[in-house]
C-alpha positions, -999 to +999 in steps of 0.1 A: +000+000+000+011+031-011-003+065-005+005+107+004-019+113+029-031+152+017-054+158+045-067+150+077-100+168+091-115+163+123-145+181+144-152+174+182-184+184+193-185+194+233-202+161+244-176+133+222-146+156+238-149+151+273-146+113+261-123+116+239-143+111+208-139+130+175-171+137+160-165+135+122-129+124+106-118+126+075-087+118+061-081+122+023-050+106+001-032+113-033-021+088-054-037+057-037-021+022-049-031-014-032-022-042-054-037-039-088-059-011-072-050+027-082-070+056-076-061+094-075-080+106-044-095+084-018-112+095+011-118+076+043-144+089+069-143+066+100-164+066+129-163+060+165-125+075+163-113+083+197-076+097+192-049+089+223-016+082+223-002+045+231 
């Protein structure tokens, strides 16, 4: 997998924070390549992210 990660965009809404939980993520890439599968832009919006280290 090969990729350049362009952007990442994320909102916390008051409630999700004190939790830790982002509201909406998104992270966009350039130049996506997975085995046989290439694509210029791909963009990824996960849910239940909840950011920490470790």
């Amino acid at each position: 997998m090969a990729f350049f990660l362009s952007s990442i965009d994320a909102q916390f809404d008051p409630v999700g924070s004190t939790v830790g939980q982002a509201g909406r993520v998104r992270l966009t890439a350039e130049n996506f390549e997975y085995a046989e599968l290439r694509a210029e832009q791909v963009c990824i919006e996960p849910r239940n992210v909840y950011p920490g280290s470790g």
